[in-house]
N, C-alpha and C positions, 0 to 999 in steps of 0.2 A: 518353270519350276526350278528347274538346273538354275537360273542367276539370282535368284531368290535363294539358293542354300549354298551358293557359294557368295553370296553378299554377307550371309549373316555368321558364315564361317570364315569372313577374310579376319586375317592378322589384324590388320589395322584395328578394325573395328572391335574386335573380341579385348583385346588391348585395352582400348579406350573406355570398353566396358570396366575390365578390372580395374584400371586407375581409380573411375569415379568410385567403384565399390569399395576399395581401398578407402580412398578421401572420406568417405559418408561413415565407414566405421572407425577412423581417428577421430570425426565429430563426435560419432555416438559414442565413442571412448570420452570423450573431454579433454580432447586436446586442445581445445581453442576455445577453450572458457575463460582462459586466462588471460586472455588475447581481445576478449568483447570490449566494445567501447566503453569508457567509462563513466556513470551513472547512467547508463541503457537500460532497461526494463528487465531483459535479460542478465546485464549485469548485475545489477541490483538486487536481483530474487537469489541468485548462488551465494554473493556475497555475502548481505544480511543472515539466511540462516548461516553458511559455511561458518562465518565466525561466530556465531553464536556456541554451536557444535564445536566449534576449535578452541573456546573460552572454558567451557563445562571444567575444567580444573579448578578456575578460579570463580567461576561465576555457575554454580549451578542452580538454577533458577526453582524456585515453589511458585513464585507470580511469572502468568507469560502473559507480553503486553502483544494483543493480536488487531490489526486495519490496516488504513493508510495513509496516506502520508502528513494525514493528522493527527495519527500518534507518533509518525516517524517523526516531525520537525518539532510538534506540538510539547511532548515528554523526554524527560529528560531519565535515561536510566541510573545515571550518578546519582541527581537529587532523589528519585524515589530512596534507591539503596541507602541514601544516608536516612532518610528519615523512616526506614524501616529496621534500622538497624540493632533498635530494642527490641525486636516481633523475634527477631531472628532470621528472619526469612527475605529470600532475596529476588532480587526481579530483574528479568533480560526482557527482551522485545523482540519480537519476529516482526512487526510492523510493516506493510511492502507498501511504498510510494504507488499508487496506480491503482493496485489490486482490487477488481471483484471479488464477489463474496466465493465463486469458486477458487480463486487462487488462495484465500488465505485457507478454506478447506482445505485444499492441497495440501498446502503448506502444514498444517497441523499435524494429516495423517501422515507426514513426511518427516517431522522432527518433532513431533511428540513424546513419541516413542524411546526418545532419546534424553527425555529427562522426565525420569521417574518419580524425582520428589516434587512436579509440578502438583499444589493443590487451588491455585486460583487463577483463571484464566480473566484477564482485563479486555473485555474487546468494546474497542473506540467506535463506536458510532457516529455516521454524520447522519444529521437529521432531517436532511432535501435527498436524499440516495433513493429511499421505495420509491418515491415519484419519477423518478430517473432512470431507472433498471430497463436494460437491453434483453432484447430476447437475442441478438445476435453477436457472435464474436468480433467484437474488434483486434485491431493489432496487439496494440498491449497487454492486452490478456493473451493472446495467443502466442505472445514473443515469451510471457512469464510460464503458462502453460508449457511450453516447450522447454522446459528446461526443470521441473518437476514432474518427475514418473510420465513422461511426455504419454505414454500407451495409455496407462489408465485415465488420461489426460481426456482421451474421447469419451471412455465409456462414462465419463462423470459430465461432460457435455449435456450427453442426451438427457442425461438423470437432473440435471438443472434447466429444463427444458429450451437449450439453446438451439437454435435453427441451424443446423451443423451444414454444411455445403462439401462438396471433393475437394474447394482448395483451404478448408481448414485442415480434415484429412491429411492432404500431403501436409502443410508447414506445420504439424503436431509429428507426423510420421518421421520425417527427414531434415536429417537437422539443415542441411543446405540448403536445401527452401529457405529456412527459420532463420539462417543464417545472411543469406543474400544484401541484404543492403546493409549492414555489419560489414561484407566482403568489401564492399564500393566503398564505405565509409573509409575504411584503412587503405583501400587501395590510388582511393584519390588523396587524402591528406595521412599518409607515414608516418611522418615527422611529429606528428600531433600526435598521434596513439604512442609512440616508442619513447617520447618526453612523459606524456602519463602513467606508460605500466613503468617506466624508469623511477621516476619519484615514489612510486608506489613500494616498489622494490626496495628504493634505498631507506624509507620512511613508512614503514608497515607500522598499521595501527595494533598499536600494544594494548589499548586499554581493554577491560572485558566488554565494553560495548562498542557495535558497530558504529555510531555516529550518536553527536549532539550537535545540534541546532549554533549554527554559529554566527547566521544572520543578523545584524544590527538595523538596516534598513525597516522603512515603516511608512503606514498608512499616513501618518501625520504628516511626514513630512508634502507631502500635497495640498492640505485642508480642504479632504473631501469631504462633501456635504448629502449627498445621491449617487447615486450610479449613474445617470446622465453627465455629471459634473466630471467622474471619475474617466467615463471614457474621455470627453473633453481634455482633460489634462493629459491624460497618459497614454491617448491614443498615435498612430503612428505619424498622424500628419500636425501634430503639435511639434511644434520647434522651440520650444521657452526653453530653456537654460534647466538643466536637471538640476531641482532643487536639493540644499543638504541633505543628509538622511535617506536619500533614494543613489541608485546609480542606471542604467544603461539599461543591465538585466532586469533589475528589483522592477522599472519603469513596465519594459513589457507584461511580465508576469503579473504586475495588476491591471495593466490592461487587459490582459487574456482572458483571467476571474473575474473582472467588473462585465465584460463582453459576454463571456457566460451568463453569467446570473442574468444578466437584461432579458437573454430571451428562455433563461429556465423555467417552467412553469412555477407556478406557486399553489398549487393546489393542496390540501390539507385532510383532503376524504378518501377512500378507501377507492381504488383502483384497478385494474387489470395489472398493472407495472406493481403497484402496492403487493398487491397477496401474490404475484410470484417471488416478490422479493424473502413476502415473511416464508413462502415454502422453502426457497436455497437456504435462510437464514436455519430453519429448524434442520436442514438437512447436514449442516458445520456440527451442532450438538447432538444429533442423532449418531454422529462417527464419534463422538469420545466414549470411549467404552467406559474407563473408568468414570462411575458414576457417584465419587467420593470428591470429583474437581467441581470447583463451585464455580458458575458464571456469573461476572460482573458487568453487568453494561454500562460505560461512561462516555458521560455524552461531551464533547467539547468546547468552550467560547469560542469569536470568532467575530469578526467584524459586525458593526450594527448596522450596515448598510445594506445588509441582506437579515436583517431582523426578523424577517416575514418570511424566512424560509425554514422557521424552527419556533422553539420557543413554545409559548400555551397555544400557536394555532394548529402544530402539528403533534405537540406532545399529547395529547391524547389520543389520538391514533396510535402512537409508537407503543405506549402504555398498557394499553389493551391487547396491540398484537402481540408483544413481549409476554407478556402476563400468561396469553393463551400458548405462545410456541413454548415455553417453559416449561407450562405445567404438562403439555403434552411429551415434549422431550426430554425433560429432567426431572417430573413433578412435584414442580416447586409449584407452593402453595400460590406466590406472583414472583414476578422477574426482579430481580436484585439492578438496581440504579442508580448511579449517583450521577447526577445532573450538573453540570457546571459549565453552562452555556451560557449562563448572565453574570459569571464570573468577574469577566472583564467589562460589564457595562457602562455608563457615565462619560464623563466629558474628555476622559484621556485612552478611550478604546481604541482610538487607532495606532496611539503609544505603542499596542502591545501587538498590533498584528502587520504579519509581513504582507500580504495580499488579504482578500476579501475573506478565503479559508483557511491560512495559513498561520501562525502567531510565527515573531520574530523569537530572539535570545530571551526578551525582555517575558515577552509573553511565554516559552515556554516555562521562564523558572516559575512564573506567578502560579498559570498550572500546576506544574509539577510540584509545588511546594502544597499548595490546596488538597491536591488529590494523596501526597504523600502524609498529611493530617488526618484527613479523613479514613485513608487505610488505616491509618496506626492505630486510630480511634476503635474502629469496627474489629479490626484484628484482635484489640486488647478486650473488648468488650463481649466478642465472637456472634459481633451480628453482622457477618456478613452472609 
């Protein structure tokens, strides 16, 4: 008993304790947010809102554009603004690359609050997602979780009915956990992160929005014809010459989405995955108190080579569920929609997309010019 309480009383060790409690509360302070890799999951979620909240001088938003990174690459917050600009009313985007439906809740009860004149909420839909829904946490949610009210962070867990384990607990709880291969990341290549936050430093983005889509690469330039064809081309054991219009990156990254979709299911009827999706989805609209913000759901175009994972075989499913979480959580008489996923259809669709779910530059303005019509339209009319 004596070397058991003089182990847990030595210097050394008591020491080592304070150190790390020290280290864990500079995390939990945010001192090394600034410090995260750059376009990280974690990175990305601070970012995104932080300047959003940092713009609110110049940009205070009535429309928030809320998903992922189909409204992040897909919309363009410039063109809405300019073609919103006889409404009077102005539009920023919280959009997070990755995000489940729990992190953009998050996100909402987190920086809503903070712009008062929001009266219309955009949120982007992908239309193979309810098929898809995890009952478990992955990383990327848990790295974005963690860095949004990380505590309430669990207890909205269980209320999404995720399968929560001890080691989501701790990497929600401690940032060092959360942090860890972040640590490894910097610690094996320096040089690489101190060249990023340097340029970031010397070349801070001014504009009120956090990002626009600046990708020129494209589906075309492959002349894919399947998804069989697509991994064929831009899979890793092809060696052909990257053709124009593609590079290196743009190559994998449709490998990854064509590789996806090959083995996503396609199913189109109501599911276990499906109805917990539409329960998270009501439980986003059941936290906006204010019941004077109108929800718009829009739906995205998108490569035709996964045509069959939306469109008239799933939209009615989406239509009916929408309809019903509405009228239960906002009681609207049906869900407000504007649909422009056959936007881009015809012979030059791949013109406009950067991977299978992604649009390039080309495709976001075509978007964002459509959808900034159609607002002006409903706005001036007030049928939204």
């Amino acid at each position: 008993m004596i070397e058991y309480i003089r182990f847990f009383t030595d210097k050394r060790l008591l020491s080592s304790i304070v150190i790390l409690v020290c280290f864990e509360l500079c995390l939990q302070a945010g001192a090394y947010k600034t410090l995260l890799k750059k376009n990280s999951y974690a990175a990305n979620v601070n970012r995104i809102a932080s300047h959003a909240v940092n713009m609110k001088s110049e940009l205070d938003p009535d429309i928030l554009i809320v998903g992922t990174s189909v409204a992040f690459e897909g919309l363009s917050v410039r063109i809405l603004n300019d073609k919103l600009k006889s409404t009077g009313l102005k539009v920023q985007s919280l959009a997070i690359p990755g995000s489940e439906l729990i992190v953009q809740d998050q996100i909402l009860r987190e920086n809503l609050p903070k712009f008062p004149n929001v009266k219309i909420i955009l949120h982007v839909m992908e239309a193979g997602m309810p098929w898809v829904d995890r009952n478990e946490l992955i990383l990327p949610t848990l790295a974005m979780l963690s860095e949004i009210n990380h505590i309430t962070s669990i207890k909205r867990s269980y209320e999404y009915e995720y399968m929560v384990n001890w080691q989501d607990w701790f990497y929600l709880i401690f940032k060092s956990i959360a942090y860890r291969r972040d640590f490894k990341d910097f610690l094996t290549e320096p040089q690489e992160r101190i060249k990023f936050l340097g340029r970031d430093w010397r070349e801070p983005n001014e504009n009120p929005w956090d990002y626009e889509n600046p990708h020129t690469e494209s589906i075309a330039a492959y002349n894919i014809k399947s998804l069989e064809e697509c991994m064929q081309k831009t899979g890793p054991e092809n060696i052909d010459p990257i053709p124009a219009g593609s590079t290196k990156m743009h190559k994998k990254m449709l490998y990854d989405t064509c590789a996806l979709s090959y083995v996503t299911t396609s199913e189109n009827v109501a599911t276990e995955r499906t109805g917990r999706y539409f329960r998270r989805l009501s439980k986003i609209y059941e936290a906006i108190d204010n019941k004077e913000i109108k929800i718009v759901h829009v739906f995205a175009p998108y490569s035709e080579l996964i045509y069959h994972f939306g469109k008239e075989r799933r939209m009615p499913l989406w239509k009916s569920e929408l309809n019903r979480v509405m009228a239960d959580t906002r009681g609207y008489p049906e869900a407000k929609i504007i649909d422009l996923e056959s936007l881009l259809d015809g012979s030059e669709n791949g013109k406009y997309c950067f991977d299978l779910i992604h649009l390039n530059r080309d495709g976001m303005e075509k978007f964002s010019n459509k959808l900034g019509d159609i607002l002006n339209q409903r706005i001036l009319e007030n049928s939204l």
